[in-house]
N, C-alpha and C positions, 0 to 999 in steps of 0.2 A: 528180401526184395533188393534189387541191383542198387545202386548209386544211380542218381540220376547225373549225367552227364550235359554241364554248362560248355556250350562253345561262344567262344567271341567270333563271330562270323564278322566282323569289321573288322578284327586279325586277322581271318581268312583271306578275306580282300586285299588287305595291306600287302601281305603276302603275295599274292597273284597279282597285284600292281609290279611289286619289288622284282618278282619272276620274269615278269613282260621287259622290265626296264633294262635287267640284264641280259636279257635275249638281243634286244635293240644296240647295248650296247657291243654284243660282241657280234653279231651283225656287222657294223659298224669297223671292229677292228679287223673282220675278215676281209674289204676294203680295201683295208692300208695294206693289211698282209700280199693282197694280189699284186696291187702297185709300189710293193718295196719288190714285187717278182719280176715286174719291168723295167729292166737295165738294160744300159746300150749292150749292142756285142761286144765292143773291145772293153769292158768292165774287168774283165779277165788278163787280159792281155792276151799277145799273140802266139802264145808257144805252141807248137802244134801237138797236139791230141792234149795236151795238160790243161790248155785254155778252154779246152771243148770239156773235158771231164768235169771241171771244176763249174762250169755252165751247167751243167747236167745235173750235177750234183745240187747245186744252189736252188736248180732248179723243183728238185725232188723234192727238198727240203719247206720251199714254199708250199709247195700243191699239199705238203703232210701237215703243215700247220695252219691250211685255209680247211683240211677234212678236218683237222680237231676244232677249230674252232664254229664250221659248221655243224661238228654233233653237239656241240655245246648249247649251240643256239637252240636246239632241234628237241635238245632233253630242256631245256628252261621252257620252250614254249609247249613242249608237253605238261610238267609242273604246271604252269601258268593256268593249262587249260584243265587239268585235273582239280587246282585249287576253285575255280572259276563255278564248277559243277559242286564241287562239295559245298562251297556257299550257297550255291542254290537251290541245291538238297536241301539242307538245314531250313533256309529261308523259308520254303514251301514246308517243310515238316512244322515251323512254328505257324505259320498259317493257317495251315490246316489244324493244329492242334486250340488256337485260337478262334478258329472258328466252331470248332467244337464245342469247346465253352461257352459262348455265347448262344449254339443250338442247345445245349444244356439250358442256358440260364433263362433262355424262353419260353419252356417249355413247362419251367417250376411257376407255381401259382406267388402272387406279390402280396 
């Protein structure tokens, strides 16, 4: 016969709390990331096509660290939301298996 398998399903929660919060917080620094992308024009200086290049580039730069930081958010609140179901899995399985027990134990003579 298998092991029976104990979950702490209020670690599960913890967890998918902890998952959301991280989600939120890089949320959060995607934000700054867009408004550290808003600089005046002459941030660069004037040199021509160096000044433009170097915009372009700064600019690339940003938009490639607001997609990492939006996949990040995207996989945490996936996590979050897988954690979120497997607690409720579990939850509903003790349920039901509680209530079994108790249609068992009503059913035995006292």
């Amino acid at each position: 016969m298998p092991p029976d398998i104990e979950v702490d399903v209020h670690a599960v929660r913890r967890l998918e709390t902890a998952a959301k919060q991280v989600a939120s917080s890089l949320a959060a620094l995607e934000s700054r990331i867009a408004s550290a992308g808003d600089i005046p024009s002459g941030a660069f200086g004037h040199l021509p096509f160096a000044s433009d290049m170097l915009r372009d580039k700064y600019a690339e730069q940003v938009e490639g660290g607001m997609e990492l930081f939006r996949s990040a958010h995207d996989a945490f609140e996936r996590v979050a939301t897988a954690l979120a179901g497997t607690a409720e899995a579990y939850e509903r399985n003790e349920q039901d298996i509680d209530a079994g027990f108790k249609a068992i134990q009503a059913g035995m003579p006292r």
